[in-house]
N, C-alpha and C positions, 0 to 999 in steps of 0.2 A: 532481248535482241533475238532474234528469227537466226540469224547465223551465227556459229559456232567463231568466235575471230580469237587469231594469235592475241596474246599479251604477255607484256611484261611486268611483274608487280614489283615495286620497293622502290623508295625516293634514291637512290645513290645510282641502281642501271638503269632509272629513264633520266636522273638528270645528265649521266654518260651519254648517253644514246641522242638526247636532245642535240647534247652540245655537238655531238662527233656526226650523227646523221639522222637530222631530223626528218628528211623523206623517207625514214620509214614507220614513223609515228602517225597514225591517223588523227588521234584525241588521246588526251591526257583524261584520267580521273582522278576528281580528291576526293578525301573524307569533308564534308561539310565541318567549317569550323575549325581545321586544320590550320593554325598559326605559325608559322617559323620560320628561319632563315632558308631552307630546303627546300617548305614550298612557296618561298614566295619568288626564288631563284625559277624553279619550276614552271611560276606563272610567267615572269618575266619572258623567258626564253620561248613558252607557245605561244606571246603575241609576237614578239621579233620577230619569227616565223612562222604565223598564220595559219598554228594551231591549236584544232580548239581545245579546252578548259572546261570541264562539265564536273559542277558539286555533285556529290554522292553518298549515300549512306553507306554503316559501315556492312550491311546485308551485302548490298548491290557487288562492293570489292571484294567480300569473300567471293561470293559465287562467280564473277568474272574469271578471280585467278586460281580457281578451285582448279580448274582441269591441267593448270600450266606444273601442278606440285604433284610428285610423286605419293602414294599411299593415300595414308589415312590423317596424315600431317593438320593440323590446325594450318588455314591462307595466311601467309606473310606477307604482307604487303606495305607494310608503316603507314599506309593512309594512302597512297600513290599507286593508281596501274595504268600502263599505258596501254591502251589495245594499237595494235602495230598492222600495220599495210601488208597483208601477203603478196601483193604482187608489185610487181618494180615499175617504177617511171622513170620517161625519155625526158629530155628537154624539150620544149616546143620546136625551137631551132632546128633539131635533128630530123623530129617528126617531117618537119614542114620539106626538108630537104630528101629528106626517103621519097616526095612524090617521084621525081626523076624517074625513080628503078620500080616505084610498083602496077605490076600490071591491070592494075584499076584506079585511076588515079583521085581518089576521093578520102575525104578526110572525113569521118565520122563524128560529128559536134551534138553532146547530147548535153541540152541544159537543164538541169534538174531531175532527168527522171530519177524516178526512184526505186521500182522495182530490177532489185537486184537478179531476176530470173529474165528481165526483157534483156538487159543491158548483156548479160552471158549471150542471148539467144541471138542479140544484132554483132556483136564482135564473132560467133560462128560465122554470121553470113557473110560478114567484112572479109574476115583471113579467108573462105573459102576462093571467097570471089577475086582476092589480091589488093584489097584496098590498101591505104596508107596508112591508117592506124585510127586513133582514137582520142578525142578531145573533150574533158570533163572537169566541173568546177570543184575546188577544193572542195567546198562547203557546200549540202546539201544536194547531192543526189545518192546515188544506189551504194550501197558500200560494198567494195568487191572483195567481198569471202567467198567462203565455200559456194554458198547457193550460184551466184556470178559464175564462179568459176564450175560448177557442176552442167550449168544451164549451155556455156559455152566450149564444151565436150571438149578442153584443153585449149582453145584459140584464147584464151584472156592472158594463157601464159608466152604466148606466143608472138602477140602481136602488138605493134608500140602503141602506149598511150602515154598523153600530156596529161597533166592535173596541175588547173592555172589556176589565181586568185581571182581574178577577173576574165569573164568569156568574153565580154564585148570587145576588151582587150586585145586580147588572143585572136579573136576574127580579124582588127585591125592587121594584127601584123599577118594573118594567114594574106588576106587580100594585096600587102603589099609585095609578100611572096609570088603573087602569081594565081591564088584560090581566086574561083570565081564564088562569095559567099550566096550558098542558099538555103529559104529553108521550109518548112515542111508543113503543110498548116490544114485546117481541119474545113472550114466556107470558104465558099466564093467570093469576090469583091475586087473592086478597084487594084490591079497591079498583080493580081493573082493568076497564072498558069493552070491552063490542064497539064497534069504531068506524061499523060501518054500523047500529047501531040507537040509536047516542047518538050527535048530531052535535056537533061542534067549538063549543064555548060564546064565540060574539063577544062582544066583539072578544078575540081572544085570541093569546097567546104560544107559539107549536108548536115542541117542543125535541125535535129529530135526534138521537139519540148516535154513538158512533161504531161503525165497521163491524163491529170485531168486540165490545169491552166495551160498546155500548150506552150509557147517562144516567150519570153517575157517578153514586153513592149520593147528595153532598151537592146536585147541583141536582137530583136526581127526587126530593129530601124537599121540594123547593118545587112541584113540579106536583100542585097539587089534583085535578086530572083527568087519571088515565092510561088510553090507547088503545090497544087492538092490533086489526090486521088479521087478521081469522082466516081460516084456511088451509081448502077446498072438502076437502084432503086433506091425506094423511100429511107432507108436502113444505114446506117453508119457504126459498124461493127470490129473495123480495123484499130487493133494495140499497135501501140507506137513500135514492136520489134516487126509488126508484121506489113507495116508503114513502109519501115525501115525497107526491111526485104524486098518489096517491093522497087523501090524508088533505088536500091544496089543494082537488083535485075535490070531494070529497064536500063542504067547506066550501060554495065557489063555487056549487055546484048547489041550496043552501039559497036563495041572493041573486037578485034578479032581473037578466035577461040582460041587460049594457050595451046591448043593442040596442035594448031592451024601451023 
């Protein structure tokens, strides 16, 4: 793993932790071949709750929970470590109802990326700017540790994010909120926006894909509005936080200045 992430090791505090508050478990680890009534309670409870389950050797769980134990200690873990969520999630509901009061009224939808240094680097520009927060699938994008939280100079701690099971989902209900869904795409073609001569429809829902496959097909069949940044020249050089940044500015520069 490239970031340093909290965990908790020993089958008895994660299967507590499961039961009592599983938002703050990202993924469970077992020891491969691990049989018993504890872990199989263990498995139980991360499907109920839509987290994941990753076999393991028994290398992998020493050195995970190596840093969580004081000294020179041999890793205790009984087979079990859960790596745990540093940073806290909203409800979607909540999210969606902060647009009201923020003074940029755009929701941040980022599906699948995964470099956890963009993902820091677009929640700076978000909180700078005043956005409403931040929208991310359980499974499979950037994991926000350290690097996230380095990259975004404290704004990860600061500013609400959702983490839903389903994004296409989640879009549904932002649009019946009142989001205008849109999202961010790399060519030209049929139903596609230049982004600096159509600005960003408030209050609305901006969906990132990822670095390299871009929006899946089934959440870009929910953006009523798709944007691209088009290129002065031949060259196509913009990372999806610099997309990002972009496509925040030109939002922000519609609104008037907090100062104002």
């Amino acid at each position: 793993m490239e970031d340093t992430a909290p965990v908790l090791p020993g089958v008895r505090p994660v299967l507590d932790l499961l039961a009592a508050d599983p938002g703050r478990v990202d993924l469970v680890y077992c020891r491969k071949g691990l049989r018993n009534e504890d872990a199989s309670r263990i498995q139980s409870l991360c499907r109920e709750r839509g987290i994941r389950f990753v076999p393991a050797d028994r290398e992998l769980l020493d050195r995970l929970c190596r840093d969580a134990q004081a000294g020179d200690r041999k890793p205790v873990h009984q087979g079990v470590v859960a790596r745990l969520v540093p940073t806290g999630f909203a409800d979607l509901p909540e999210v969606l109802r902060s647009a009201a009061s923020a003074p940029l009224p755009v929701l941040l939808v980022l599906d699948q990326v995964q470099d956890p240094g963009n993902v820091g680097t677009l929640c700076r520009t978000l909180f700078t700017l005043g956005g409403v927060g931040l929208l991310v699938p359980r499974h499979n994008g950037a994991y926000l540790g350290p690097a996230a939280h380095k990259a975004s100079a404290g704004a990860l701690e600061r500013i609400r994010i959702a983490k839903v099971a389903n994004l296409a989902q989640a879009l549904d209900e932002a649009e019946e909120a009142g989001f205008n869904i849109c999202g961010a795409v790399c060519r030209d073609g049929p139903g596609v926006s230049d982004a600096f001569r159509h600005p960003l429809p408030l209050p609305a829902a901006l969906v990132l894909g990822n670095e390299e496959r871009g929006i899946r097909p089934g959440v870009l069949k929910r953006c009523a509005v798709k944007l691209r940044i088009p290129s002065a020249g031949d060259f196509d050089s913009l990372n999806v936080a610099q997309a990002g940044a972009i496509l925040l500015g030109l939002a922000a520069a519609r609104l008037p200045h907090p100062g104002n």
